[in-house]
N, C-alpha and C positions, 0 to 999 in steps of 0.2 A: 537794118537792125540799128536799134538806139544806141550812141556810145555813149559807156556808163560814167558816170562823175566820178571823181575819187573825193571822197566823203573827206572833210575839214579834221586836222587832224585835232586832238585835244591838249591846250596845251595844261602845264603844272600847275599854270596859276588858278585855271578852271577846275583840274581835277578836287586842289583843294578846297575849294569854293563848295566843291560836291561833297566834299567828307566832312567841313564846318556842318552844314545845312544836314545831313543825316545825322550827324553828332546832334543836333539841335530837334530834330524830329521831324523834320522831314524826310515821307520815303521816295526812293529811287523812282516811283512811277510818278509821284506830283512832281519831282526835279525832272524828267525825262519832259513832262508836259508842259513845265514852264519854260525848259529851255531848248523846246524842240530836237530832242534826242532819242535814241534809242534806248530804253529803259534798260537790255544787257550793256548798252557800251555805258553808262552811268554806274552800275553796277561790277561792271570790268575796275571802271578807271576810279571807284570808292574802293576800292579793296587795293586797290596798286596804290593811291595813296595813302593808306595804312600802311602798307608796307613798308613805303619811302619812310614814314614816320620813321616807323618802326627799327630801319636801318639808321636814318639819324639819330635816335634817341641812343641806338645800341654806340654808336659812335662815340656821342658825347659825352657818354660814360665810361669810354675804353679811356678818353682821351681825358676826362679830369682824372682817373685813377693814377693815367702817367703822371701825369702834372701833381698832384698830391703825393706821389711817390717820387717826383724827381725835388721838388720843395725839402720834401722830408729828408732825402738826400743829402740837400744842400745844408738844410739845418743842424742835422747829427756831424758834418764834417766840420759847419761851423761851432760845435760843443767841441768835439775833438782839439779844437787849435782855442780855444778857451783856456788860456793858464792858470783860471781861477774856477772852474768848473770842478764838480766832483766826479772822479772818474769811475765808472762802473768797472763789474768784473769782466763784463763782455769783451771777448780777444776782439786789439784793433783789428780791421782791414790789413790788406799785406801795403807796403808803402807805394809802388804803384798807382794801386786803385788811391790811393788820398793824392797823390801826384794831380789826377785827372781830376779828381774834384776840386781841387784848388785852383786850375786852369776854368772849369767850370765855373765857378765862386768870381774867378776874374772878370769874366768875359762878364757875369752879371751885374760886377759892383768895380769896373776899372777905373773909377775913381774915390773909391773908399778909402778912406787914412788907412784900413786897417793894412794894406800892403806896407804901406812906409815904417808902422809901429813894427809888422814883424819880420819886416827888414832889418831893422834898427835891433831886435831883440836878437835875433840869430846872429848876428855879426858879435853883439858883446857877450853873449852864449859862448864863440868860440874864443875871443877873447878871456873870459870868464877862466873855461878852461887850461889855457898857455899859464894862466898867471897861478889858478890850483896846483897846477904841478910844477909852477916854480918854487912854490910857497910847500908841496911838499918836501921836493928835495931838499930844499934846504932846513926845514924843518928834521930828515932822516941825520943831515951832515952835522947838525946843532945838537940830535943828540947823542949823535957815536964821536963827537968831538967831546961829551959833555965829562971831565975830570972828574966832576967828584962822584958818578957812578961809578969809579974803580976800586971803593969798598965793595961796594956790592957785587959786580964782575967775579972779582978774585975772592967771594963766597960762594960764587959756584950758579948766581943769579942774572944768569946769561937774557934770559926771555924779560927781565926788562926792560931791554931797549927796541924792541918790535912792539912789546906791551906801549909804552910812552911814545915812542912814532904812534902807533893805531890810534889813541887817544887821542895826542894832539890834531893828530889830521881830522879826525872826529871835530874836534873843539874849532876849528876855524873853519868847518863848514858851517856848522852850526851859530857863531856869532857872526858868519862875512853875511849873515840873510836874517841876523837881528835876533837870532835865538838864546836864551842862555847857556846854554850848554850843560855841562857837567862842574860839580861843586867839590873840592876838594873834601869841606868839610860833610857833605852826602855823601859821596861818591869813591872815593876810595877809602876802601874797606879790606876786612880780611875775612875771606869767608871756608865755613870747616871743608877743608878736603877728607877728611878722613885717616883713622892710624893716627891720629894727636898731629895732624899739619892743616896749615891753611893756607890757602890762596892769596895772596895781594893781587886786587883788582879795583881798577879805575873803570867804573864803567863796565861798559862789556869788555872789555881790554883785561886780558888775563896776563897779570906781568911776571910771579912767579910760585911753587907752592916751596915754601918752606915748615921749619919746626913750630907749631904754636908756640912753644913760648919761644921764641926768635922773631916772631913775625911783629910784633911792635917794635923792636927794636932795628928792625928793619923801613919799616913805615914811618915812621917822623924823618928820617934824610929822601927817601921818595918822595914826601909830601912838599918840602923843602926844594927839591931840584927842577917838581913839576910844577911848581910857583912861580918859580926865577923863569923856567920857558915860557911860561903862558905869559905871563908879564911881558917876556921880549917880543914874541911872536906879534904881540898887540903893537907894537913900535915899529915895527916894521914897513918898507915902503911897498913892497907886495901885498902884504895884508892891508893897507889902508886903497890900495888899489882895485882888493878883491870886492873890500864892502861898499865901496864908489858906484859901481860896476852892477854889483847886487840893487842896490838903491835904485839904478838906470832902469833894469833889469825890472823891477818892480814897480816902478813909476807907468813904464811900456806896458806891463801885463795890465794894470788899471783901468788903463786908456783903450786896449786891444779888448777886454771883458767888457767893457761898457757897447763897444762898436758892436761884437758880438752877439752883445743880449739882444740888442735890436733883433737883428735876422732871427733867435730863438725865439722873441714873443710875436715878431711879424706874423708868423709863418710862411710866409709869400714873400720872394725873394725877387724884386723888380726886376726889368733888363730879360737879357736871352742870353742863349751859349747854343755852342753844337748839339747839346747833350736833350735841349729842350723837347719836349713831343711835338710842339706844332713843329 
């Protein structure tokens, strides 16, 4: 009895060779005849390579949605650390998940300035801080120190002195970052409380509600004593350290928003991390 051959087997490069040539119009029985085949095994290995196709094509569509969704990732965390971006309503991530992406954001761009700027800005951040609440207390201590609100006190206008703390603390946030602030001559005011009284308020600062017809008479020495602090507050070596600070602070975010925008108009975020799909 004849021993049988074992038929050559088909390699990939061939099968596709057979799926071009069928895509092109050629059928399975002229390719069986030109290349001396079995017109089922041409017909087997044209439908397996569709398949292959098929499987790759589904692949490289799983794998740019990752990729287009790990980008977009990258880019909404770089909005997020954007200090000059506008922030939507959307609740952040919990801080964690921004942890990882910022580790992520590393491993892509470990040589970006933007680590050093917001190194540099978180440090005077907490700096920022130490020196805010020096500049309140002493602010609290300058105006429960402050004499000539002992008319007022001993008329029974106690809530002035939280009122005037909350303002000023107000007022030196608000100028240590270039703002204006609150205007004596806008801004404190007496407004009707009702029953013939009104309120003296600076601001949102509710300082206290007295008699209407008291309450002017009471507002030209407020106006006067909240002059003389804002004036000193301004002399100050805390204050002049807080708007230093704020200046750094703002120079950083410029320079960090510019780096930023890059990666937000890129879309495509060069480099790799753990986090990548290939």
């Amino acid at each position: 009895m004849a021993k049988r051959t074992k038929k050559p087997s088909i390699l990939p490069e061939q099968r596709w060779n057979w799926l071009r040539r069928s895509e092109a119009g050629e059928s399975a029985p002229q390719i069986a005849q030109k290349d001396f085949c079995d017109v089922r095994t041409v017909r087997i290995h044209i439908e397996k390579a569709k398949q292959e196709r098929e499987l790759k094509d589904a692949r490289a569509t799983v794998l740019r949605t990752a990729l287009e969704r790990h980008y977009e990732d990258l880019c909404n965390f770089a909005a997020r650390l954007d200090p000059l971006s506008i922030r939507s309503f959307i609740s952040p991530p919990p801080p964690a998940e921004d942890e990882v992406m910022e580790a992520a954001l590393r491993q892509h761009l470990p040589r970006s300035p933007i680590w050093n700027y917001l190194a540099s800005t978180r440090n005077l951040q907490r700096e920022n801080a130490e020196i805010m609440m020096n500049v309140k207390q002493k602010i609290e201590k300058a105006v429960r120190a402050e004499r000539r609100l002992a008319p007022l006190l001993s008329a029974g206008l106690s809530e002035v002195v939280p009122g005037i703390i909350n303002a000023l603390n107000y007022q030196v946030g608000q100028w240590s970052i270039g703002g204006s602030g609150l205007t004596l001559e806008d801004n404190l005011l007496i407004e009707p409380a009702g029953q013939g009284k009104g309120q003296l308020c600076y601001g949102s600062s509710r300082m206290a509600t007295v008699k209407r017809e008291d309450a002017k008479k009471y507002l030209r020495p407020l106006r006067k004593i909240i002059d003389s602090l804002e004036h000193d507050i301004t002399s100050w070596e805390e204050y002049g350290k807080l708007r230093k600070t704020n200046e750094e602070i703002g120079r950083l975010d410029r320079k960090l928003h510019e780096e930023l925008l890059i990666i937000k108009l890129r879309r495509i975020v060069p480099g790799r991390c753990r986090y990548c799909p290939l």
